[in-house]
C-alpha positions, 0 to 999 in steps of 0.5 A, a space after each residue: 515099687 510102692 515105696 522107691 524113696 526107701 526100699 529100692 535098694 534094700 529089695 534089689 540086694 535081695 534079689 541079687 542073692 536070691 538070684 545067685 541061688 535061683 537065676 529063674 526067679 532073677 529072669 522072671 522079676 527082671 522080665 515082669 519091671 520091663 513089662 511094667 516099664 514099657 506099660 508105663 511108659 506108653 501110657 505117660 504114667 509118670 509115677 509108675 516109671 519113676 518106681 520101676 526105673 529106680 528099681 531097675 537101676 538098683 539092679 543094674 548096680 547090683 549086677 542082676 541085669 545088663 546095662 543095655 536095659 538101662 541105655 536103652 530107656 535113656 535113649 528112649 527118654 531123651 529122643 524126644 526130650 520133655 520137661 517129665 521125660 528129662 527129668 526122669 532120666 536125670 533122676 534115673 542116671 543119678 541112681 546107676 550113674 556110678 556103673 554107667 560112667 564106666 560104659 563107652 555108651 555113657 558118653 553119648 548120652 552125656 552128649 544128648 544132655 549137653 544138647 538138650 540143655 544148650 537148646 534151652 527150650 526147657 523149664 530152668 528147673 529142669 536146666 538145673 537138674 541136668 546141671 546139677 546132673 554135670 557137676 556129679 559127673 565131674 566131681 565123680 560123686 555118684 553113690 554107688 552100692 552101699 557096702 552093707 548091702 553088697 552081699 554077694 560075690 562078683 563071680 557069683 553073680 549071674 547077669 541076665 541080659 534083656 532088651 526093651 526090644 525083646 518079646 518078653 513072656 510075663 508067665 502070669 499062670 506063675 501067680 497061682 499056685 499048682 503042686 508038682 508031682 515032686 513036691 515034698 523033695 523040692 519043698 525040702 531042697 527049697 528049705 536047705 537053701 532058704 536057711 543058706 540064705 536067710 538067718 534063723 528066726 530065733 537069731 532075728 528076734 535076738 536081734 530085734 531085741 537089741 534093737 529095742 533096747 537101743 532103741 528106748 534111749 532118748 536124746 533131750 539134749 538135741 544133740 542131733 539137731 546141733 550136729 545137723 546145724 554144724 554140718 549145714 554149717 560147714 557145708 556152706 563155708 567151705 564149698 567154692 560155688 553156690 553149685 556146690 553148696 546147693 549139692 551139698 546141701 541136698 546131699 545132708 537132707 537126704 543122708 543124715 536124716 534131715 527129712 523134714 528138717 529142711 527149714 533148719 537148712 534154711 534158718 542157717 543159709 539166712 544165719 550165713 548170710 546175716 553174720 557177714 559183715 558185708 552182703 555177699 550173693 552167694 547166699 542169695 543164689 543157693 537160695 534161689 537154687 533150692 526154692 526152684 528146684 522143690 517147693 518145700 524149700 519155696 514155702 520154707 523162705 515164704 514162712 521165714 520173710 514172715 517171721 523175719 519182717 514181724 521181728 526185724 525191729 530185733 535186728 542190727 543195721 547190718 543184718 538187717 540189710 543183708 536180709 533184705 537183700 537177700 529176700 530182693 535177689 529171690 523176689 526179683 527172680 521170681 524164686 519167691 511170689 511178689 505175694 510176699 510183700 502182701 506183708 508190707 503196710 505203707 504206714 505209718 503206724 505199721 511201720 518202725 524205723 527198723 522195718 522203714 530201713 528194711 523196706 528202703 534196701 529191699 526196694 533199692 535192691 529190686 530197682 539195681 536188679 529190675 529198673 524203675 520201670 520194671 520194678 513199677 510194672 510189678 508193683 502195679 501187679 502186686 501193689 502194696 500201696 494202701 489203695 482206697 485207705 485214708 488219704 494220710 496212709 495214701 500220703 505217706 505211701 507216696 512219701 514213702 516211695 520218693 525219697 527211695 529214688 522210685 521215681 514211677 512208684 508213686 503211680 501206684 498210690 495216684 489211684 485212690 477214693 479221698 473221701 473219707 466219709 463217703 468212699 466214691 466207687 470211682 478212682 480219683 486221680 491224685 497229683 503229687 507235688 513234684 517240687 517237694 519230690 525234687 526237693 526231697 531227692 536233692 535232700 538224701 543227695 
């Protein structure tokens, strides 16, 4: 349990075979995961309940232990729901949730999330999982046991049947070893069955060498990289809805190897998105998806703004304004910080004429999803107006805003220091002159 993401699986079809030749063993690890469960969840450890209820779903799926444990801690879960509690329980269904559709009881607790998420008195990230949770259930989708590791025969398997209601006896004095009066006879038996199961040492390191040898082959042409980028690719163009992607998105992270490679998926939903002719939303609610649902993605999009803005003068009119509309649907809803816009400098010597059209449909974007006034309660929050600069960036800010139809954005360039010898520690109000503001409106009309 030191290691759920990677091992889960693999120790859980161990112990499948090893119960098929031991059930003692079967009962004993199975007993000291519920003790370690029920600890863990009376003392809110998170951590330690996410392992062990991976553990246990894995055997679940394996057939080692009765699907009553695994209702039961869902009903636990989700009696009293939080954003920690529900969440574990998504994440706890996702791993066993391709065995429990078949029990009558899965319904009921499909119902308690229907519940949970109709009353909304959750966060939206957590909203997101258990609809995420939904559309699995619907598309049937749920991994089940890999076929590499079902190792044993159903009517070989034996099932142990444990309640978290049970007084169960965790046999610590097991931990120390004390020698039996038949020793030697059950090391020998202990020793015909272990070659039963397990391979021979020398067919192991024959085996580990053909693994080396595949091993040192390297692959400069970055073929892997190109593969992924295709299979991004494909995943996002033929999916229905932005669910969908996002799902299938997340699916090729975790499947093909992409751990670590998640900007890569980013690179190519905002590729998409910028080869369109015409901006479509889909891309930008796949977007808003992954960066609520992890934070990697959050920081992957904060990095990707940046390097967009510095290099926007290399881009098209039309990739252009799909990027800026894009990064406007993450920004007005709150998928990215409102930090980002730190980036933009009102002036005119930082500005291009790419960069100036980049802002124009940026800002025209947020005033269609937040309104003027919104949009300047924000930007009073998070200003990127020159504030204190030279009375020309000043200036040139306000100008800047007018023309855009931000009527109130102005306000946030009206407090500022004019002297340019002597900056004032007070705030001196500037009045813009709105007949040339009204004369500049009736120009772009």
């Amino acid at each position: 349990m030191a290691s759920p993401g990677f091992t889960d699986d693999v120790f859980a079809a161990l112990a499948s075979v090893v119960n098929t030749k031991f059930p003692q063993i079967g009962r004993l690890l199975v007993g000291r995961i519920v003790l370690v469960l029920k600890r863990a969840n009376k003392r809110n450890d998170k951590p330690q309940l996410v392992a062990a209820l991976k553990f246990i779903a894995h055997l679940v799926m394996h057939q080692v232990v009765d699907e009553l444990i695994a209702l039961e801690m869902l009903t636990l879960l989700l009696e009293n729901p939080t954003n920690d509690s529900v969440e574990v329980a998504v994440g706890f269904v996702i791993e066993c949730g391709s065995f429990l559709c078949y029990h009558r009881a899965c319904i009921v607790v499909f119902d308690l999330f229907r519940t949970i998420l109709h009353e909304g008195q959750l966060d939206k990230r957590v909203q997101f999982l258990i609809e995420g949770l939904f559309a699995l259930h619907k598309a049937a989708k749920f991994q089940g046991v890999p076929p590499e590791l079902d190792l044993v025969n159903q009517d070989d398997q034996i099932t142990h049947q444990v309640s978290l209601l049970d007084e169960i006896d965790g046999h610590n004095s097991l931990n120390v070893f004390h020698p039996g009066p038949h020793f030697l006879q059950k090391e020998n038996k202990y020793e015909d069955l272990r070659k039963q199961i397990l391979p021979d040492e020398e067919e192991e390191a024959e085996d580990d060498d053909d693994e080396d040898e595949a091993d040192s082959i390297k692959d400069d042409t970055e073929t892997n990289l190109i593969n992924l980028r295709k299979t991004i690719y494909l995943a996002i163009k033929s999916s229905l809805n932005f669910e969908e992607a996002r799902h299938k998105l997340l699916k090729i992270v975790k499947l093909e190897g992409a751990v670590g490679r998640e900007m890569e998926l980013c690179n190519m939903l905002l590729e998409s998105c910028c080869r369109n002719t015409t901006y479509s939303r889909y891309y930008a609610l796949v977007g808003q998806r992954l960066c609520l649902m992890n934070k990697i993605y959050h920081d992957n999009f904060r990095e990707c703004f940046a390097q967009h803005y510095s290099t926007v003068h290399r881009l098209d009119t039309i990739k252009l304004t799909n990027l800026a509309m894009f990064y406007a649907h993450l920004i007005a809803t709150d998928a990215l910080p409102w930090r980002v816009l730190a980036l933009i400098c009102l002036t005119e010597e930082d500005t291009t004429s790419s960069s100036r059209i980049f802002i124009k449909v940026l800002f025209l974007e947020l005033s269609e999803h937040l309104g003027l006034r919104l949009l300047d309660q924000r930007l009073l929050q998070h200003s990127i107006f020159p504030k204190g600069d030279h009375p020309k960036n000043t200036r040139y800010a306000i100008n800047s805003s007018l023309p855009l139809a931000l009527v109130d954005s102005h306000k946030t360039c009206r407090t500022i220091s004019i002297s340019p010898t002597c900056p004032s520690p007070y705030p001196v109000l500037l009045e813009p002159n709105l007949a040339i503001a009204t004369k500049d409106q009736k120009k772009l009309v």
